[in-house]
Each structure stands twice: as C-alpha cells, then as structure tokens.
N, C-alpha and C positions, 0 to 999 in steps of 0.2 A: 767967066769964072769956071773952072773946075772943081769938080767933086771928086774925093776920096771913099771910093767905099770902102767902108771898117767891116772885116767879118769876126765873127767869132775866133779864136784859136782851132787851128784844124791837121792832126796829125795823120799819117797815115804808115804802120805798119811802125811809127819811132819816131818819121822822118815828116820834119812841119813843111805846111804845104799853104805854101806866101801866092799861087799862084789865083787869080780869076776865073770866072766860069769858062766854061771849055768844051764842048760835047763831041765826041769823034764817034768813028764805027765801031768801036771797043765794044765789047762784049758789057765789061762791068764799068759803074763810072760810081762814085763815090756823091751823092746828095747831102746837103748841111742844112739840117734847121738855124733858126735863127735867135733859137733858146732853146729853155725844156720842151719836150716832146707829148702833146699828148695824142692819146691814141687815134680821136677820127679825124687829126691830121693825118696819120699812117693811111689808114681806110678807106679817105677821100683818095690818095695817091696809089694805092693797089687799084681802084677801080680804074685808075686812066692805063691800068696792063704792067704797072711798074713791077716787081718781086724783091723782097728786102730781105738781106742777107746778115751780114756779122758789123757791129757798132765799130764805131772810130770816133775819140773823143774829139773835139767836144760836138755833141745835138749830131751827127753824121752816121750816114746805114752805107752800105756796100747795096747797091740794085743794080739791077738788070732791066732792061726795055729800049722798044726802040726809041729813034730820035723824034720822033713829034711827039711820044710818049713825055722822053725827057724833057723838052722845050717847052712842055705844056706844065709841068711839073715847077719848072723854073717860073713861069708864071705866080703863083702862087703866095701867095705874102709871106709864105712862113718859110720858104725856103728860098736861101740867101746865096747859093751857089751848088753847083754840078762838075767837078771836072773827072776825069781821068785814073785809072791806077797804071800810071805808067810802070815801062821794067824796072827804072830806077827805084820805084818802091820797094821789090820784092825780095833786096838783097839786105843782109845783117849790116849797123852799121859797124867800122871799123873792123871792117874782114878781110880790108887789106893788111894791114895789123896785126892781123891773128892769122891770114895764111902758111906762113915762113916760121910762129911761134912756139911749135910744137903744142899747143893747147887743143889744135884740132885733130878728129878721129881719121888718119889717113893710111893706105895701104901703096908704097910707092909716092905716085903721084896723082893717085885717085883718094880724095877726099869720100867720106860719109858724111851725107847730106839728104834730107825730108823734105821731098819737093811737096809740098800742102796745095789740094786743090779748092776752089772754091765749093762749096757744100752740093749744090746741083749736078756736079761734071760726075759724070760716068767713071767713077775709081777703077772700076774694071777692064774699061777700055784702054783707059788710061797708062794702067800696069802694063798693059801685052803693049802699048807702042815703047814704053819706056826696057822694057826686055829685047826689047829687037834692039836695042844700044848699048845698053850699059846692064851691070850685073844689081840684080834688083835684093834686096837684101831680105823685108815684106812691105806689107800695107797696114797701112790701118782706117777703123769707119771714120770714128770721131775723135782726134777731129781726122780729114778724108788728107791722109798723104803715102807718098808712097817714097818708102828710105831705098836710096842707091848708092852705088861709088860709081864714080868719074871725075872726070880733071874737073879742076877749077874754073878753065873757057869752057868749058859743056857745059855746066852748070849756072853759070852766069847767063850761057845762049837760051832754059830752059823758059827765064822771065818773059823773054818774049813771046809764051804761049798765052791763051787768052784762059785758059783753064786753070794757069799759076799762080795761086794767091802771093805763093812766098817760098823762099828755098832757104832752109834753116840747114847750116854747116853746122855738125853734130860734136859738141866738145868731148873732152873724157870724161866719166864718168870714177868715181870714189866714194868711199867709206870714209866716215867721218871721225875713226876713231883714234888719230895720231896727236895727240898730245896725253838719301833714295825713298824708303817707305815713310820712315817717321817723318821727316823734313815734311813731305809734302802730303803726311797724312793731319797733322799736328801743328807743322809749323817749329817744332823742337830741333834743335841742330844736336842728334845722335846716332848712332847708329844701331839695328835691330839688338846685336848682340848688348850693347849697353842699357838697355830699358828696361824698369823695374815696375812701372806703370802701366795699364792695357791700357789707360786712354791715352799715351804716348802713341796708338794706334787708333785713334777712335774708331776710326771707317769699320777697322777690322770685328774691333771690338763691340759693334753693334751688329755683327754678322752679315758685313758687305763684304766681300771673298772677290767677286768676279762670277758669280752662280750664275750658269744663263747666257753667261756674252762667250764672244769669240771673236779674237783677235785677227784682222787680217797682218800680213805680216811678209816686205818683200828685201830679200837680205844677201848674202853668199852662201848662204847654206844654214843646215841645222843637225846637229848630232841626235836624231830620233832615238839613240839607243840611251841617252843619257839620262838617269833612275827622274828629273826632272819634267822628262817631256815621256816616256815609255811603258807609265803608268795610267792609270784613270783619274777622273775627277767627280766623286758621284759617282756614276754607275756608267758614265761614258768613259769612251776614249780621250788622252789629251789631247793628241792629236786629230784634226778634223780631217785634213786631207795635206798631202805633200803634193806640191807645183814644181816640177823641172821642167823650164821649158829651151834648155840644149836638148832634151830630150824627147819623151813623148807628152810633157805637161803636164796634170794633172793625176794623181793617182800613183804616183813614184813610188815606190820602195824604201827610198832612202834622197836625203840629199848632202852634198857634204859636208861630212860633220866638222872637218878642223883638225889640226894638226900640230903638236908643240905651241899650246898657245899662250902658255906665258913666257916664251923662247921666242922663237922667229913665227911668228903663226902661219899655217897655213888658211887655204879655203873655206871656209864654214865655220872659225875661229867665232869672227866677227857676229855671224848671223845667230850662230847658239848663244854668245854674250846677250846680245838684245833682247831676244827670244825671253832668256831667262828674268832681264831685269822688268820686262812688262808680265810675264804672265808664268815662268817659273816655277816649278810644283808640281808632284804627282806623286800617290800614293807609293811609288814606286820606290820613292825615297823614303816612306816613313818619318820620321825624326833625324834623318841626314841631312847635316845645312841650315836646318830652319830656318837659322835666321837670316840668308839670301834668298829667299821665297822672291819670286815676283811683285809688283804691285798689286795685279788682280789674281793671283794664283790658282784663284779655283776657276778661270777662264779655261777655255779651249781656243787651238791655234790651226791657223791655214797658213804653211810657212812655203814661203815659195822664192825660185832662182833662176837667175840671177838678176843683178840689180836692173829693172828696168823690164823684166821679162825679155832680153835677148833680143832676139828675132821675132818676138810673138807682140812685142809692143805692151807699153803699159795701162794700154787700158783693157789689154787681156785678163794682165794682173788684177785691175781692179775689180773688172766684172767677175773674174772663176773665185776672186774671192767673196765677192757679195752674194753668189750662187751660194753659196756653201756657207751662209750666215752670218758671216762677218760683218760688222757694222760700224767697226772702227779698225782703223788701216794705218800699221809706226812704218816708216822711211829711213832709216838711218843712212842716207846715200845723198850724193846732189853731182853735180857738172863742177868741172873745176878747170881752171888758169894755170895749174900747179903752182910755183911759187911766187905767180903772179897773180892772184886774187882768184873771185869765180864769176862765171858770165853771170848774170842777172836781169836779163834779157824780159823774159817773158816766154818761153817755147814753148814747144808742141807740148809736153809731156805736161806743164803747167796746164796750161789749156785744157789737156784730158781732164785733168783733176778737176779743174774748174766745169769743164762739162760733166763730167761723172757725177758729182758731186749736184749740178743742176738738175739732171733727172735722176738722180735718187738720193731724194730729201734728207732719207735717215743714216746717209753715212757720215762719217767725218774720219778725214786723210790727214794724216800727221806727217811734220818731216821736220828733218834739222836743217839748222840753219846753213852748218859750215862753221871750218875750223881755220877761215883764213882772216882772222880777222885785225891780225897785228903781223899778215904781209905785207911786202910792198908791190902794188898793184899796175900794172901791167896798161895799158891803154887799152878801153874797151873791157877792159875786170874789174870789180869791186869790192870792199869789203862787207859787204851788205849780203844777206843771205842768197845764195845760190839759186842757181835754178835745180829744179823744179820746185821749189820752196815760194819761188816767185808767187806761185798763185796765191787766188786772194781768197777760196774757202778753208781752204786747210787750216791748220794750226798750224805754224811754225817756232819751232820752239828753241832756243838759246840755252847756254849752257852757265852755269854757276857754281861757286865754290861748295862743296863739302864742309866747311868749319869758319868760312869767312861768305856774311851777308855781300857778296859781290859779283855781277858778272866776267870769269873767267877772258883774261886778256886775249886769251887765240880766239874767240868765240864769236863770230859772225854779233855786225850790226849795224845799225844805221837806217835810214830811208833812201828809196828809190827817189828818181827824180820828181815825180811828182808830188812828195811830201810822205808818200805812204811808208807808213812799219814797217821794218822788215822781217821785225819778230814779234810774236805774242806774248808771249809769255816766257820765263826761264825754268829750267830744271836741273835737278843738281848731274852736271858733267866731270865734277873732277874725278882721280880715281874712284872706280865702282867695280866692284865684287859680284860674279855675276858664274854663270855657266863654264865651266872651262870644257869644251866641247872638243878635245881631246882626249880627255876619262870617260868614266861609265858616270860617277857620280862626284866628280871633283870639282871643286869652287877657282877660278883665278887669283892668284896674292901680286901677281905684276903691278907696280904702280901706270903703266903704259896703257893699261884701260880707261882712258879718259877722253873726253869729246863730247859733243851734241850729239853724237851716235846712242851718247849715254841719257845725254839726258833725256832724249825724244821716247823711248820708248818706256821712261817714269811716265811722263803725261800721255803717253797713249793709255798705260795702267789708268791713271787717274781717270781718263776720259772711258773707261768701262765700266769706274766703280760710281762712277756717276748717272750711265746708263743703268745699272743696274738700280741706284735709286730711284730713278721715274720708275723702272718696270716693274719694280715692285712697291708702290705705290707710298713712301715715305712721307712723300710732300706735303699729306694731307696734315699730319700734326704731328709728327716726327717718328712717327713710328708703324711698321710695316704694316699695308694692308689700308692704312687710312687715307689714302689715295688711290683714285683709280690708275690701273695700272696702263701705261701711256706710252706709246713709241715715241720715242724724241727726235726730232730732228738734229741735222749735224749740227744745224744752227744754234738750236738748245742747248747742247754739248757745249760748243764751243762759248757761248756766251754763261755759262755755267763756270767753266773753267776761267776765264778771264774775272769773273764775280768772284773768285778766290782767294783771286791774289792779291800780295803784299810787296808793295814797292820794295826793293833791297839797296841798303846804302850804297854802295859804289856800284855805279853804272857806267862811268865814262870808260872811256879806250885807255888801255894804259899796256906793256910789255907785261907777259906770264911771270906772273911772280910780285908783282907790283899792287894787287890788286886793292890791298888796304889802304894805299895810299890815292887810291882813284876818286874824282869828284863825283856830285851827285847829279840828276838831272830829274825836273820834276816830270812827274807821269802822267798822260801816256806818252814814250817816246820810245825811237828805234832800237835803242839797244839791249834794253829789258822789255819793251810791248805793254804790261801794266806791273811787272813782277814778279814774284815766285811763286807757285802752284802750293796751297792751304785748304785741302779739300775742306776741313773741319769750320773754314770760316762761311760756306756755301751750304754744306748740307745741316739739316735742322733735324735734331734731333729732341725725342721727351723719353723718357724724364731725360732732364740736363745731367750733365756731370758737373761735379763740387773741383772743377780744378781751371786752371786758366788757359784760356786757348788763346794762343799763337796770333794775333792778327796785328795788323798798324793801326790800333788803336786802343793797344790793351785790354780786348774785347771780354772784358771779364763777365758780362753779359749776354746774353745769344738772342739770335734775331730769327725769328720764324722766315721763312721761303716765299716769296712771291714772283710769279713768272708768267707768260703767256707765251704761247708756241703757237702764233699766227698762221694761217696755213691760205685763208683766203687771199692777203695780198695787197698793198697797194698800187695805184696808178699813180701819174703826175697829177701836182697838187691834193690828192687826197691828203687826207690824214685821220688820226684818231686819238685820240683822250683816255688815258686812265686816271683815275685817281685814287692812290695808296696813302693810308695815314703812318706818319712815321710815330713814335710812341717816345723814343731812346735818343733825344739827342745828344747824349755822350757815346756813342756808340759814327763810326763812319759809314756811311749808307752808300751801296754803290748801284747804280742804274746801270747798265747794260743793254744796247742794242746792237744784236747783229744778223745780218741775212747773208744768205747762200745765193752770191749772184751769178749773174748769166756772164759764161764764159767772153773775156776780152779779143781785141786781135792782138797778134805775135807781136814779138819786140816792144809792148804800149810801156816797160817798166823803162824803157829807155828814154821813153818823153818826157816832159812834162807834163803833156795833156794825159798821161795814167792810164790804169788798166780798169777803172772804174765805170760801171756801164749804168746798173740800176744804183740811184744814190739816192739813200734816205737820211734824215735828219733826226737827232735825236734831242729835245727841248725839255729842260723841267723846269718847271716853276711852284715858288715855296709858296708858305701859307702866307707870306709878308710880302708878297710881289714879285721877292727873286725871281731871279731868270737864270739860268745857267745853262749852257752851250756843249753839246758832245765836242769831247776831247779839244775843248777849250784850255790851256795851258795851267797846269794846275800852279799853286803856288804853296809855301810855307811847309812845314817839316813832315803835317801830317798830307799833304798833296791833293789838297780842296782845290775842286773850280770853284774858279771864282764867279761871283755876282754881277753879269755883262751881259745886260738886253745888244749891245751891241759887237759881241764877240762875231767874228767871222764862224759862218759852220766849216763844218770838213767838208772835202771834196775828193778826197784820196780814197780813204778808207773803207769797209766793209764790215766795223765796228766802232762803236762809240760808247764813251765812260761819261760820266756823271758824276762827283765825289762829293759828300755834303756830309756837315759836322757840325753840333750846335745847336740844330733848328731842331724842333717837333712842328705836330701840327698834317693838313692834310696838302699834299703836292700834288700834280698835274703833271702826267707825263705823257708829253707829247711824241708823235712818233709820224712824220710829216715825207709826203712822196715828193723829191725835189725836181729829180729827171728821171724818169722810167719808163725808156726808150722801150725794155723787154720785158714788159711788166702783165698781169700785175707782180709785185714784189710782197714772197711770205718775209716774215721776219721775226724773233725769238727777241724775248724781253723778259729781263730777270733783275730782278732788285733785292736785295742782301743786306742786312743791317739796318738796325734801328726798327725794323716791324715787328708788331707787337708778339711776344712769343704764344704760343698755344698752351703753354702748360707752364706749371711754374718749375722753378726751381729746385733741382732738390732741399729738403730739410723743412720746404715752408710750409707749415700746418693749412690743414685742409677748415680750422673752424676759425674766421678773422674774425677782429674785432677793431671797432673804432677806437684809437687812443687821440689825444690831444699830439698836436704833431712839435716835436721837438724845435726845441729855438735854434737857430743856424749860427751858426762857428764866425765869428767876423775874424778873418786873420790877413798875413802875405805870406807868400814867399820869396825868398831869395836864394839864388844858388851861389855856391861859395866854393875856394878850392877843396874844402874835406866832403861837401854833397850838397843837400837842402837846407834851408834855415829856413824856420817858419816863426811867425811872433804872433803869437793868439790874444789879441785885445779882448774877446768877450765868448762865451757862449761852450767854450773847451770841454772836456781834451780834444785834438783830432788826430787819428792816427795816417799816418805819412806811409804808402808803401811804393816799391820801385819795380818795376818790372822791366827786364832787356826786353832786346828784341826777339827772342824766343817764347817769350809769356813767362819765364821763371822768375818769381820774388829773388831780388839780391837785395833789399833793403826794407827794414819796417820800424818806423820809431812812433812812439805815442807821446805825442806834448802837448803839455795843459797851457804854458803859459810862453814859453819861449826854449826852444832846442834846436838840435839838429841832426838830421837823416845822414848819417855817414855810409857814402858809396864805393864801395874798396876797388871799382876798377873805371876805364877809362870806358866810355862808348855812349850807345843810344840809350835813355830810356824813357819808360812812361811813370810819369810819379803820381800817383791818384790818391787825394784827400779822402775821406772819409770819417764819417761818424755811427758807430755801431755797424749796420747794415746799409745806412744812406750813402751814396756817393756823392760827395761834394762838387768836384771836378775833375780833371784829369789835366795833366799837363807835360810835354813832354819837351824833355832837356836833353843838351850834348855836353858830356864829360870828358874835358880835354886834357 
C-alpha cells in the first residue's frame, strides 16, 4: 500500500509549491509547520543553528542553516517539509504578459527592476557588484533591494544568486485623479457652503481643527505660496518642511506648485488639490474660501515629491516624514496597467508600508485605491486596488458619490485572491473643490477633480481629527481633558475609522454614471470595506446635541466610546476576554478589531495562501448565548452578523467587524491568537454603539423622579404605495417619524387610532415609532 502525504497549502513568493521535502546546498530553503506556530517550536529550531527569516503562508519561515541542521529539523513532529527557493520563484507571475505591454517602466530595452535581497546579505556589497554591470538607480534598507535597469535576460539570470529573494519589474506609477467635510463629519449629504447648522460639522464644532497633528503628505508637488498653505496655524508655520527628492530632499524652497489647473494642469496641480482637501488653511487666507478648508485645517503638513520619493525610495519618504512629526501619511498615487487595470501584486513599496508601519506603531499610511475599476483588465492586472495599496496596515480607501449614497463606478474594488478587502473604507471622490495651485489664493471649479486621489485624503483629514481626539483626552466622557491624553496606535486609528462607518446603498460594479441603479452587497465586503467615513458616529461627545446624527440606524441616540489599544500582544493560542455592557439595543453596536501586522513576502496578493502573517480572531458572544464571527457575512437591510457558533473565522484579513442590533445586556469579546508565527501580536479594539452614554442628553433635568411607567402602544404597521400605515389597537397615540439616509426627518404623523405617514419621495428610510420621549422601535423600509 502506499501513502499520500497531504501537506498543508504552501506558497512561495504567489507561486504554490506541490513539491516534497528536498534539501540541497542552497543557501536559503523554505520550512512548513504543520499548523499554527507556536513560539518554543521556533526556539527548540534556532537552537539546532537554524536562522528564520520572512513568513510564506501557510505555517512556513524562509531559514538558513546547514544540512544536518536542516535534516535534523525535519525530524521533528511539527515540521512537515523543507524544500528549496528555487530561481523559478523569484520571478513576477505573468511577466511574460506584461514584458511587450507597455505597463512596465523601461528605457530602450532595459527594464526597471528591484532586485530584493534576503534580510542578512550585505546590501552594500551587493550594490558595488550590481554597478560593475548595470546602471544602479538606489538602494533601499527595508525592505534590502537595490533598483537597476537591464534587459530582461540579465535580470531573469540575477535569480540564480543565492542572495536573491525576488526581482520585482517596476510598473508605472500615477495619480489617481482622472475621472467632503460635512458628509464625513456628520453624515449629511451637503456641501460647506450650504450649511446653516454647526453640527452639520460637529467635529468642528466641538473645537477638533487638526490642533497638534501634522500630516505626512507624498504627491507631485505643492503650491507653498498659496494664502492656504503660506500662512500659520496657531503660532506655527503651515508648513513643517518641503521633501524634493529630484533634488537635495528635505528642506526645499519650494516644490511644484502646478500649472493651469482647471485647463490642462500642470506638475504640482494634483499635489496642491490633495494637500488642500486634507489639511487646507492658513491664516493667510483669513476668510477667503472658507468654506474649502481642509478636513483637519488647523493641521500642519510635510509635503514631499515626487510620487514614490524618485530615487530616494519610499521609505525615505516615510521615515523624513515621521522625523518631522507626522503620524498620519495620504497617498493619492498607486502602479497602474494603464487601460489595462493595475498590478495588485504585493510589492516592495507595499512591503515598506507594511514594515514601516511594524516598527512604528503610531503611524498610519493611507492610500487610494485606483480609478481602474470599470476597465478592462489586462492578464496579470486587476480591478481590485493597486499597488502599493496592497498592503494590509494602511487604510485604503475608495471613492464615492457626492449626492448619491454609492460607490463611484471607475473606483477600484473587489478582493484579492485570498478573499481579502481590497478597500476599507469609502470617501467622497466625485467632484471636489479644493486648492487650485496655480493662483495665490484660488479654489478649482473644473468638474475633472474627481477620483480616490480625492477621496483619500478626506480620510487621511479624518484620521487626524481622530488622533487629535485621543490626544487630547475626549474619551473619557466626551469632553476635552477627561481622558488621559494618549498616543494611538495606527491600529487605533484605523479601527476607529472603520467604527464609523455606514454601509452606502449601492456598492456593486456598475459603468460611471449608472451608479443609482447598482446592487447592494452586505458588509464587510471588497468594494466599500465597511462603508462611508461618519466621524460623529465614533466620537462621543457631552453634552449631546438635540439633533439627529447620520448613522445606519437612525442613531438618534449616542453611545459613549469604548476601546483598548493593546500594546503587550498575543502569541498563538492565547487569547483574552472583555466584557462591555450594551444598554441601547435599538441603537447598532459595532466591534472592531484590528492589528498592525508583520510585513508579508512579495507577490502573496496573488495567491491564495494571502499576505496574512500574524492572524487574530475576533469572537463576541451575547448575553443569550449568541455567538457571532468577525466579518462573518452580514445579512438583512441593517447588515447584522449573524448568530453562527459555527461561521468559518477570516483568514484573509487584518480587520474584523462584529454588527449586533436588538440585544442589551452584558457580551464577551473575545480576541483569540490563531497563527502567530511573528508574534507577539498588539492589537486595537473599539466598540461604538449601544454603550451606555456618560451624560445625558441635552434638555433632561438634572432632579428625576419616579413616575408610574406608561402603558405601551399595541399597534402594526404596514407599508403602502403613499408611506406607513399604522393601526393602533390600544394604548395610543404614537407618533410615526421617517428619517433618510442622511439623518433628516422627511416624515412625521401622529395617530391615535389608524392613519398614515405620507412619504413624498422614493428611497431608504428609517421610521421610528415613539411615544412622548420613549422609543418604541425602529424599523426600516425601501420606498420604491
């Protein structure tokens, strides 16, 4: 009889690898556990002289040692095979495809191309042998490559070093902008100039500015002379420092400001739009424009060029800007196919992000998704977000209608092969009004300002005025100072942000222009990530405001803040237990967990086995037994997981949602280490709705008294072509009100015994019963 041995799934570099154990004289050879990893597995294996390098899914490290080392290693119960990083690994797939396609960066017949070294090999040796051949462009540490041009056989011949992890053929690089505050302060669909209400701005209007942060910021340019950026903020400078690195780097003069930009634009067009839609503002202008302010306006910025840092590499760009204070970093750039979709690979530049972002906890990297999302796509390109967007710390963020609840038809989306997101969140990308960085102090009116260029750096704004909530200490009971003041991790951020949001009706793929007629899809899923950016449904403020905030669930209640920013970590199989009491259950409560993990190997978005390294689990269970599964497929109009001890977890992702509606009472939130190979693993957890608030509401007198509690309403309703019908059997009147999806009453009738709510327009709403000051229920209807 013969036996079959089954291994695990085992990728390397994209490419599965069907083959048995194998030990040769190779330098590196690739080891597979036989499951999850735990640590004094690793430890027992370092001691026999092994050295472990960079993960390869699934349970697999990249090591070094000799061969009785290895053999002896194979021994071992827990390790199920040993083979090879042969040359065939180290090449892109389908790059014979993309050779001849114009999508890669070439000069003649010398391609640009990042030969990546394994982490140990001498970078420096390395460069002087690769200069005695070919023309070397630079290096970079982390991750260790070094970019050159040469033909396509020289490069190919390069795999066969044992120092060569991988040779990444370098696509072209673009700006995302070829095809704002209220929306995603609020939740309101208007624009600054139309708003009569300050808490159509709450953020603002609670005195969150941006005071304190400073935006990193990597683009084509920036018009510093413009009254927007050339002024102070406070008592400082807007500007923190200007990055040319065609030039001497840091410290510039100037960088390009743009040219004819609601015409044909020039250079630094693009980079000053951005600029101004995250952070916008400076005393310089006085009361010019007000109302194109940036998101966080009273921010400060580190704007730096060009896209990718040039020749300086980006993780130049990240670190001179983390020097200089930045702690939140907008993208509006990614690799593209041209009209062939965009690589989605996994690359170096992802990589950085994902390492940068590893050792230094409190930033978080933002990027757009891409505008190719209703191309047709090319063999080896996708419509799914681009690279460097790839990575999995960043936020990447999607673009959305201005006046239609819907993700934008050009607008990158979908998952990568392994199931993962490929967007977080959406922001509004349609036309936006922003810097025209061709004037001193001029706004753009072109409707050609549109893209995920646009919306990315909305939510980089968002993601400062959130930092500036921990730092200055709101959490504590809504108001400044009652919290200790707190650096947040990216991870905080990011899972802050995604606690925001609100699913938007149409998410499917559909042609620009179509978008009101696009299907739904429930959440979390690739083309919205969880939905539109609601800072007001995240941050907790006291006193309350008397008006109705914006959320998916008619949140005409507010839920106090709870969160923990993890920093110790877990290992495999640990875990940990919270337990938060919910208070509201008319209100949607959303859990969140996310961590900042350890950088993947190159190409993993192309596998299936994913780019996922450290994988945590995220579990809640109700006061009634529920169970409920991270980013378990939500169901029904309000987009609740469902109640499934048996739901498969993720295994993709690097965030997980939770949506619960209904219940009170006290839940259990688990937060469980599954595989953590590069552990231990911190991680950030924030739960939003339904916690009990800290203060009351406004209007509600401070001396209560017991009364006898009123008899309840027995009624139904029914929906009908003119709106609601309700029939009040006993207990009446109850008043009927309607609220769209923006939070605005469009309907309110009062029936004693039988009537009905007349709704003058076609769409979503939420219709919440009520009696005096009680809420009866909520419930929400499609007007067709």
């Amino acid at each position: 009889m013969m036996w079959m041995v089954v291994y695990p799934p085992l990728w390397i570099n994209g490419y599965a690898v069907e083959e048995d154990s194998r030990i040769t004289d190779g330098k590196y050879h690739v080891l597979q556990f036989g499951g999850p990893i735990l640590p004094r597995q690793k430890e027992e294996l370092k001691k026999l002289g092994l050295r472990f390098y960079g993960y390869y899914p699934k349970f697999a490290f990249v090591v070094s040692g000799d061969g009785g080392a290895l053999k002896e290693a194979l021994s071992k119960p827990y390790v199920v095979r040993i083979v090879p990083i042969d040359a065939k690994y180290k090449l892109p797939k389908f790059l014979n495809e993309k050779l001849n396609s114009g999508c890669l960066q070439r000069e003649g017949d010398l391609y640009r191309a990042r030969v990546v070294l394994f982490s140990d090999e001498d970078l420096a040796r390395v460069e002087n042998l690769l200069r005695k051949r070919f023309k070397v462009v630079h290096s970079n540490v982390a991750p260790p490559y070094v970019e050159v041009l040469a033909t396509a056989e020289e490069l190919v011949g390069l795999t066969r070093l044992d120092e060569v992890q991988f040779v990444e053929f370098m696509h072209h690089r673009k700006l995302w902008n070829d095809r704002k505050a209220v929306n995603h302060q609020s939740g309101l669909w208007a624009d600054l100039a139309e708003i009569t209400d300050p808490t159509d701005t709450i953020v603002w209007a609670k005195g969150i500015h941006g005071e304190g942060q400073i935006l990193g910021h990597n683009d084509d340019g920036l018009n510093a002379d413009h009254c927007f950026f050339s002024g102070n903020v406070g008592t400082q400078s807007k500007i923190v420092d200007l990055c040319d690195y065609e030039a001497s780097g840091c410290g510039a003069s100037s960088l390009p400001p743009g040219t004819n930009c609601d015409g044909s634009p020039g250079t630094g067009c693009h980079g000053s739009h951005t600029a101004g839609t995250a952070v916008g503002w400076s005393d310089a202008a006085g009361t010019s424009n007000v109302e194109y302010r940036g998101m966080a306006y009273m921010a400060r910025i580190v704007s730096q060029s060009p896209l990718g840092g040039g020749s300086s590499g980006f993780g130049t760009v990240l670190s001179d800007a983390y020097e200089r204070g930045a702690r939140v970093h907008t993208n509006s750039w990614g690799y593209t196919c041209f009209a062939g979709c965009a690589p989605t690979d996994y690359n170096t530049d992802a990589q950085t992000i994902d390492n940068f972002m590893w050792n230094n906890r409190d930033m978080l990297v933002v990027f757009a998704a891409g505008n190719h999302g209703d191309d047709r796509c090319q063999r080896g390109c996708y419509s799914s977000a681009s690279d460097p967007g790839t990575a999995k710390n960043d936020l990447t963020v999607g673009a959305m209608g201005r006046d239609v609840d819907a993700k934008m038809g050009w607008s990158a989306y979908g998952i990568y092969a392994s199931g993962r997101f490929s967007v977080d969140v959406l922001a509004i990308g349609d036309t936006t009004y922003s810097v025209d960085g061709s004037t001193t102090c001029g706004i753009t009116t072109s409707s050609r300002w549109m893209g995920t260029s646009m919306a990315t750096p909305s939510a980089a704004g968002s993601a400062l005025l959130i930092r500036q909530y921990y730092r200055e200490g709101w959490y504590g009971d809504g108001t400044e100072g009652s919290g200790a003041s707190i650096t947040p991790s990216g991870a905080l951020l990011k899972a802050s942000i995604l606690a925001s949001a609100v699913p938007v009706a149409h998410d499917n793929d559909v042609e620009f222009g179509s978008e009101f007629s696009a299907g739904d899809s429930p959440v979390p899923n690739g083309n919205e990530g969880v939905g539109r950016i609601v800072l007001d449904n995240f941050m907790y403020f006291c006193p309350e405001d008397a008006w109705e905030t914006a959320t998916d669930s008619a949140d005409i209640r507010k839920s106090s803040l709870w969160f923990v920013d993890n920093t110790t970590g877990l290992n495999t199989g640990d875990s940990v237990v919270y337990s938060i009491d919910i208070t509201n259950p008319h209100m949607i409560t959303r859990f969140v967990l996310t961590w900042t993990d350890y950088p993947a190997s190159l190409d993993c978005a192309t596998s299936t086995g994913g780019c996922l390294v450290n994988d945590l689990d995220l579990v809640v269970r109700g006061p009634g037994g529920e169970v409920f599964v991270g980013n378990n497929t939500t169901t029904g109009t309000d987009n609740l997981t469902p109640d499934d001890a048996t739901a498969s977890p993720d295994r993709a992702n690097t965030w997980e949602i939770v949506r619960v509606s209904g219940i009170s009472g006290t839940f259990n939130v688990v937060v469980k280490g599954y595989n953590v190979p590069q552990g231990p693993q911190p991680f950030a957890l924030v739960v939003s709705g339904g916690v009990e608030p800290t203060c009351r509401p406004l209007g509600q007198d401070d001396d209560l008294s017991v009364e006898e509690a009123p008899i309840r309403a027995r009624y139904s309703l029914r929906l009908t072509s003119e709106g609601v019908e309700a029939d009040v059997v006993s207990g009446g009147p109850i008043t009927l009100t309607a609220y769209d999806v923006s939070g605005r009453v469009m309907a309110r009738a009062l029936i004693s015994e039988r009537g009905t709510m007349r709704i003058p327009r076609k769409g979503i709403y939420m219709v919440v019963v009520s009696q005096g000051d009680r809420i009866l229920e909520m419930r929400r209807y499609v007007i067709r």
